[in-house]
C-alpha positions in Angstrom: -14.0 25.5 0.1 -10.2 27.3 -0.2 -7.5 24.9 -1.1 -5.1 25.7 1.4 -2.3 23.6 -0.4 0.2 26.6 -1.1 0.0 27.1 2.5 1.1 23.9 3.9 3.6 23.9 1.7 5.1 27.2 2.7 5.2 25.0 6.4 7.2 22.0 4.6 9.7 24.8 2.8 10.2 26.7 6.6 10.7 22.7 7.9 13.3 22.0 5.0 15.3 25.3 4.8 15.4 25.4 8.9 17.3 22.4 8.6 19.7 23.2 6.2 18.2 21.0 3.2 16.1 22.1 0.0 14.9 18.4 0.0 13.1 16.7 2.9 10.8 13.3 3.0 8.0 15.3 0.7 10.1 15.9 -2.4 11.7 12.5 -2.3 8.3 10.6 -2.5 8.2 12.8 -5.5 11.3 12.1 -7.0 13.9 9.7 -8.0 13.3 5.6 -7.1 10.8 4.5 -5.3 12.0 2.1 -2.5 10.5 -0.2 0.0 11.3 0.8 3.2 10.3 0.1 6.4 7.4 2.2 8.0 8.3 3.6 11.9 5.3 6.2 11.5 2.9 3.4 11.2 1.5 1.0 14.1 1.1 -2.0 14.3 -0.5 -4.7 17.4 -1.3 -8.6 17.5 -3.7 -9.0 20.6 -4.7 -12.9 21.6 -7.8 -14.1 22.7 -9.1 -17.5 23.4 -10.8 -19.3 20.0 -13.9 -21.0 19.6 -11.7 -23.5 17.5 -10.2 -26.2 19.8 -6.6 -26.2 20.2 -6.0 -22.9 18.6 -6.3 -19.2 19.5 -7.9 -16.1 18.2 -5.6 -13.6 17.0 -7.0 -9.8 16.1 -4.2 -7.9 14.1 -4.5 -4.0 14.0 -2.8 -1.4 11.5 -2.9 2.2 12.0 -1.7 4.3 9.2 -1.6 8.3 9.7 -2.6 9.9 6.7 0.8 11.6 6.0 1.8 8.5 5.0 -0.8 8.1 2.1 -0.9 10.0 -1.0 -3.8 11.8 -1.4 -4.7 13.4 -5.4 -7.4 16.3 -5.4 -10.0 14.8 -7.4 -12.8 17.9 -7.8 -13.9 19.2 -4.2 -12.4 16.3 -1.9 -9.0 14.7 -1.7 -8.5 11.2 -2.1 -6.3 8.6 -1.3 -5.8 4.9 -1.9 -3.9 1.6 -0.4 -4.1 -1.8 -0.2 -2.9 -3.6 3.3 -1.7 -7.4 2.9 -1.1 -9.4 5.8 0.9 -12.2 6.1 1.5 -14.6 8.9 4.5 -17.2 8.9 5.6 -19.3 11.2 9.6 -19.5 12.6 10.4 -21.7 9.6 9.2 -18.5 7.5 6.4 -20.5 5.5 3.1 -18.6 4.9 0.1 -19.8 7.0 -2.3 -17.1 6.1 -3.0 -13.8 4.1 -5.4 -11.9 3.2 -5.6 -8.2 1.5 -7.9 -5.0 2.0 -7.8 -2.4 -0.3 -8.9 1.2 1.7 -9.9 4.3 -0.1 -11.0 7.3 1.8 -11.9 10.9 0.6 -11.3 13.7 2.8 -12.6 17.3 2.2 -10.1 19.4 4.0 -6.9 19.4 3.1 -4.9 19.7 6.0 -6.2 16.2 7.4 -4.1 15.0 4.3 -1.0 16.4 6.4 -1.9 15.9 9.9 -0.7 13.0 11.8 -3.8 13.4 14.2 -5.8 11.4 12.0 -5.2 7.9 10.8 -7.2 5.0 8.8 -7.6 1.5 11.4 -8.2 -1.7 10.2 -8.0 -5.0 12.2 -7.7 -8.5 10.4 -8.6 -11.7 12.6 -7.8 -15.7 12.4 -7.5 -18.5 14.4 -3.9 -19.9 15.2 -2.4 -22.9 17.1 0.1 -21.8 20.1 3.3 -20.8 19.1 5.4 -18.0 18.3 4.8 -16.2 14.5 5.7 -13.1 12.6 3.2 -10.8 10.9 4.3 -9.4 7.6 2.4 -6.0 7.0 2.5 -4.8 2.9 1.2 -1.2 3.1 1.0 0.0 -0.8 0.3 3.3 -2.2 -1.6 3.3 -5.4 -0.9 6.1 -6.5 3.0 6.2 -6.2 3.5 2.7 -5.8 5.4 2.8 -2.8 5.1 0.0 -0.6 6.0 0.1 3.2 6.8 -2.7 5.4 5.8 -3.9 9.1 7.3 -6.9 11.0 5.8 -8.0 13.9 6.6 -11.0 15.7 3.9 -12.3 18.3 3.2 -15.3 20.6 -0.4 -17.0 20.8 -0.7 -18.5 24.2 -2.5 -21.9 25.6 -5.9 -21.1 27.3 -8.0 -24.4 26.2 -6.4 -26.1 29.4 -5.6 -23.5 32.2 -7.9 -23.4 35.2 -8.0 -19.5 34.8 -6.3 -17.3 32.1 -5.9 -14.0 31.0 -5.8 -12.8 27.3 -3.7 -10.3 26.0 -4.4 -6.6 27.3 -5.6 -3.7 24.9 -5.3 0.1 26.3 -8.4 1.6 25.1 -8.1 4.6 23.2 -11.7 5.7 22.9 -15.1 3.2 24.1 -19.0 4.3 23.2 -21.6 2.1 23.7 -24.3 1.6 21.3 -27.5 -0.8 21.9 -26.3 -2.0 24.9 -23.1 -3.3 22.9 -19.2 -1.7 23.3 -17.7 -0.7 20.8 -13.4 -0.3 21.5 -11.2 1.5 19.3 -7.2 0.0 20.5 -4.7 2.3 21.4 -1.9 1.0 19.7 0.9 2.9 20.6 0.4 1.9 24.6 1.5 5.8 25.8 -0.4 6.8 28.6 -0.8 10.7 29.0 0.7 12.7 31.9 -2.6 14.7 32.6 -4.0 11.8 35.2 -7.3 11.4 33.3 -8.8 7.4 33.8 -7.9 5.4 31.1 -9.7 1.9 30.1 -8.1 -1.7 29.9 -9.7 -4.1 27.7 -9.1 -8.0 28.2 -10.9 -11.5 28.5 -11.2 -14.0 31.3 -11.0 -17.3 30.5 -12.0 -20.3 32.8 -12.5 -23.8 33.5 -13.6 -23.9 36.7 -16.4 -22.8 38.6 -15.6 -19.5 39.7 -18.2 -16.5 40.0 -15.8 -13.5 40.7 -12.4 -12.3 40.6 -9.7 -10.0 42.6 -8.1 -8.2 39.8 -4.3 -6.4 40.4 -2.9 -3.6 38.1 0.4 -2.8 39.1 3.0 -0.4 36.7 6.7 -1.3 37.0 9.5 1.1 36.4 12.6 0.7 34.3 14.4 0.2 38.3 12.3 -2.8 39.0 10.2 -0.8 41.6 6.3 -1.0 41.8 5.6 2.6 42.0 1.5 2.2 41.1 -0.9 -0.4 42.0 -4.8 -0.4 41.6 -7.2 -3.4 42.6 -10.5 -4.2 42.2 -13.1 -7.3 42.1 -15.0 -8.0 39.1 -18.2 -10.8 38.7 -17.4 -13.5 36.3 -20.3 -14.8 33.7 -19.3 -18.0 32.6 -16.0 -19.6 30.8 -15.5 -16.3 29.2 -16.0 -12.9 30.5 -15.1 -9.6 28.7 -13.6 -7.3 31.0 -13.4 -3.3 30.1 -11.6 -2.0 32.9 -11.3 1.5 33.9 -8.0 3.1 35.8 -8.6 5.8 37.7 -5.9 8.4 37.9 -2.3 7.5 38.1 1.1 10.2 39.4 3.8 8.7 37.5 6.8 10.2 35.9 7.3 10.5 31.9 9.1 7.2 31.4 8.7 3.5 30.2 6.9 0.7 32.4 5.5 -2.7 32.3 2.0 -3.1 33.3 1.0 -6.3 35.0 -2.4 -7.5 35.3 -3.0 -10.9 37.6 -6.3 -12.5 38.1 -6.8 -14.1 41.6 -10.1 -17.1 42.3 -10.3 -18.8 44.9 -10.6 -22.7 44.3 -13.6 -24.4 46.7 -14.7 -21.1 47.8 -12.8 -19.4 50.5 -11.0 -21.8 52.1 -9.5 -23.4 49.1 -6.8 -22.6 46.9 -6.0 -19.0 45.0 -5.3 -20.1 41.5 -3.3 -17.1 39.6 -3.4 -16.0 36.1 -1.4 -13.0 34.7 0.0 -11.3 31.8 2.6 -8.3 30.7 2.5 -5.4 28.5 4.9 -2.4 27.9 3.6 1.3 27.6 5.4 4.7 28.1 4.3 7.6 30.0 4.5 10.2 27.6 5.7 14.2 28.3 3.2 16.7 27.8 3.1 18.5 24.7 5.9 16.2 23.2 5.7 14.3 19.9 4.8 10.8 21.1 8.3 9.5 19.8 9.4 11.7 22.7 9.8 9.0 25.9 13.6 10.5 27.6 13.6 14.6 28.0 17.4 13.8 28.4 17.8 11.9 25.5 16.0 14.5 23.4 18.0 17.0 24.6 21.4 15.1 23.7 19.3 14.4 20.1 19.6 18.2 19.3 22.9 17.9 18.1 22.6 18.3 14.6 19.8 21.2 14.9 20.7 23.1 17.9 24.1 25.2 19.2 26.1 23.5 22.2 25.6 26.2 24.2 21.4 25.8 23.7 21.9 22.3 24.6 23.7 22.9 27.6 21.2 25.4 29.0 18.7 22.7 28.6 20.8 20.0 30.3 21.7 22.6 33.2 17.9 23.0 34.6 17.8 22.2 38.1 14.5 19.8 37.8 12.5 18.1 35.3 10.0 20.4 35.0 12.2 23.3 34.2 14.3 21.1 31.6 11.2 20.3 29.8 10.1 24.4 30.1 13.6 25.1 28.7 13.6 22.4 25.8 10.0 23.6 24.6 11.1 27.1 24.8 13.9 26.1 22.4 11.6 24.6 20.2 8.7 27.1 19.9 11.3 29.6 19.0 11.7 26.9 15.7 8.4 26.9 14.9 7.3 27.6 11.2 3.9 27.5 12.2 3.4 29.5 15.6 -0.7 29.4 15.6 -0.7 25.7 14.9 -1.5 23.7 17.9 1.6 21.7 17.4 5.1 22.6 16.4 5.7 20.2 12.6 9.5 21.0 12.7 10.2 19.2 16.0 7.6 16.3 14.9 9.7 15.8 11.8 12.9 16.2 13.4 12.0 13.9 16.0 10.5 11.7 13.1 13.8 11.2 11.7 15.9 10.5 15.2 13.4 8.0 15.3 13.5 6.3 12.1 17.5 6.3 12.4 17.3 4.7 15.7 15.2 1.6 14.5 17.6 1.6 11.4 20.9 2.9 11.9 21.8 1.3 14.9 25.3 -0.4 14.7 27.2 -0.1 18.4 25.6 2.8 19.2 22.3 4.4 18.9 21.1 4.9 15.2 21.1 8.6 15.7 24.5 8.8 16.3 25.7 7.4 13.5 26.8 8.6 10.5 23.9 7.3 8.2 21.5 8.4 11.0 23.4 11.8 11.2 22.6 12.3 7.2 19.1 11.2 7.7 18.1 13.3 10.0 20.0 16.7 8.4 18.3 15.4 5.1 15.8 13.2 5.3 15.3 10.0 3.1 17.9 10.2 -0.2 16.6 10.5 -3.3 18.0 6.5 -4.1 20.5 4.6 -2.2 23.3 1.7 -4.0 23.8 -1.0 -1.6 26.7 -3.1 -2.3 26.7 -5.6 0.4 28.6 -8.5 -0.8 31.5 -7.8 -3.5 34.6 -10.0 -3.3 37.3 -7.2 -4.1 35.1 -4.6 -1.6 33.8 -4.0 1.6 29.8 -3.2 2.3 29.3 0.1 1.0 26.5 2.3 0.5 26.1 5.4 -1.5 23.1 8.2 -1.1 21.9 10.3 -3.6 20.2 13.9 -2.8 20.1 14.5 -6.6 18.3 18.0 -6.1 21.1 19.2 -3.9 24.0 18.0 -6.0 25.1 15.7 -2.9 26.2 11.8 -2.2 27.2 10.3 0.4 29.3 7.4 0.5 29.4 4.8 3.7 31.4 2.2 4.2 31.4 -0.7 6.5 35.1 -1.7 7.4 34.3 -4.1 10.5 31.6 -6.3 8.3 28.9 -5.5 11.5 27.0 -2.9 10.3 28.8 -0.2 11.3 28.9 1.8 8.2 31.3 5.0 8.1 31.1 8.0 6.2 33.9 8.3 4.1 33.0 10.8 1.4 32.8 13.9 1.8 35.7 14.0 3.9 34.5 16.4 6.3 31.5 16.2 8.0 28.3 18.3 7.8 29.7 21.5 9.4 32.7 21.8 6.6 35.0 20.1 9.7 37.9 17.7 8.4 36.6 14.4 9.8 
């Protein structure tokens, strides 16, 4: 079998000199200091169920980790990568209640799989917990560079022992088989729903202490105005004090934008005439654009995000489409003409732009979006530096940073004047464009 490695990394080169940089993400894992950081390309869910254990609640933990984020070695005719994944929980006090640690190796025999963020490793970790509100604490190391990435997730396990009816925590399936009578789920962690109105499955658990041998389910999908714009319904048998519940939704019309989904289980108490006793629960997902990177939730926002890639007069021929439809046409076109790989079914400069708007965002943010600001502004033209000095706390200075891009001869100092966060650039003196700042 070819190696095609000199030709994805003809791709990264296109990716790297398109935006202005000789060094992106790639050639810093290679070089310079190692640093933990955390992880936006990786997933992360805590679903909870009703225990067996009295008093506490079953708690599944999932971690999806695209293979671009492991380092993989060609070891003879296969490629090979390694990590161990720790997982902590700890309760608001921040003492440990539990851990536990799985080491992962997989061997893949086509190289571009090593690259491609359509395929990911999965693993779930389970343990009972009492109610109350925790934090999972995700290691993710890389054995061979040593590189260690970080997940926080904070997560609430509810009381069911005592309710008359109640609902565990929601999964959105991403794909369901069924072997020997017995279903096998794989989660979708990311909770976007696709645009192409193709059924989708909900997973969850019905819990009860009552007699009750059916129930009326209600979906309904919530926009960011308030407004109930879908609602689906339908009545399901119950078996017992504990029924699993895969539940399929047929095809919605909604808009490319964020929502909270609802699901509420209705039984009637004494049969018909008595009492409806309610249950319900919440979970947020995002109706993703078509043939977007999956960071992409706002065509609007993406468009403004262009900034440090596109010409203003690109941008506003984006922002001037009459509809929707045609602003996503018009953004697309913009990006296919910046693809480095026009046969590849997906465009890697615009998932690794996007990549870094997104990682600036969840780090960057000060008074303004992360993007926006100057650290997020470097990141995103650059990519990670090479090493970073943090000074936080000096008596005779304010919070400063400084980045290092030693294969480019650059630094980048930021300082942080108002003590909040807001860090400055104040070397170089002009910004990215030669302008005097």
């Amino acid at each position: 079998m070819p190696d095609n490695t000199a030709g994805w990394k003809s791709v990264a080169k296109k990716i790297m000199l398109f935006l202005g940089v000789l060094a992106a993400s790639v050639h810093a894992q290679n070089e310079g200091v190692q640093l933990d950081e955390p992880a936006p390309n990786l997933l992360a869910e805590v679903f909870s169920f009703a225990s067996d254990q009295p008093g506490k609640g079953r708690v599944d933990f999932y971690v999806q980790i695209p293979y671009p984020e492991i380092n993989f070695v060609k070891e003879e005719e296969q490629y090979t990568g390694r990590i161990e994944i720790s997982a902590a929980v700890r309760n608001p006090e921040k003492q440990q209640l539990w851990q536990k640690s799985q080491s992962v190796e997989l061997h893949l025999k086509d190289f571009s799989q090593t690259i491609s963020d359509r395929y990911s490793t999965l693993k779930q970790f389970s343990t009972d917990l009492p109610p109350g509100t925790y934090d999972l604490l995700l290691h993710i190391t890389d054995q061979e560079t040593k590189k260690v990435k970080i997940l926080n997730r904070p997560f609430a396990v509810r009381e069911m022992d005592h309710d008359t009816l109640a609902l565990s925590d929601v999964m959105f399936v991403h794909r369901l088989t069924v072997s020997g009578g017995r279903k096998n789920i794989v989660p979708n962690l990311s909770g976007m729903i696709g645009k192409d109105q193709t059924p989708f499955y909900l997973f969850f658990e019905i819990n009860q202490q009552g007699q009750f041998d059916s129930v009326q389910l209600v979906c309904t999908f919530t926009n960011s105005k308030g407004d109930i714009v879908a609602r689906r319904t339908t009545r399901e048998a119950l078996n017992g004090p504990r029924t699993q519940m895969t539940w399929q939704i047929d095809t919605l019309s909604l808009s490319s934008e964020n929502y909270v989904m609802s699901v509420e289980a209705q039984c009637k108490a004494g049969g018909s005439s008595g009492n409806t006793v309610h249950a319900s629960v919440t979970r947020p997902c995002t109706v993703r654009l078509e043939n977007m990177p999956m960071i992409i939730t706002d065509i609007d926002k993406a468009t403004d995000q262009l900034r440090y890639i596109a010409k203003g007069s690109e941008i506003d021929y984006i922002r001037e489409a009459a509809t929707t439809d045609e602003k996503q046409k018009r953004f697309l076109e913009f990006w296919s003409k910046h693809n480095p790989e026009p046969k590849a079914p997906r465009n890697p400069l615009m998932e690794e732009y996007y990549s870094r708007v997104d990682y600036a965002n969840k780090n960057y943010a000060s008074f303004i979006d992360g993007w926006k600001t100057d650290r997020g502004m470097v990141f995103i033209r650059f990519g990670p530096p090479q090493n970073i000095e943090r000074h936080p706390f000096e008596s005779d200075n304010k919070p400063y940073e400084i980045w290092y891009y030693y294969s480019q001869n650059r630094e980048f100092i930021f300082i942080d004047d108002s003590g909040f966060g807001d860090y400055r650039m104040r070397y170089p003196e002009t910004d990215l464009w030669g302008r005097v700042r």
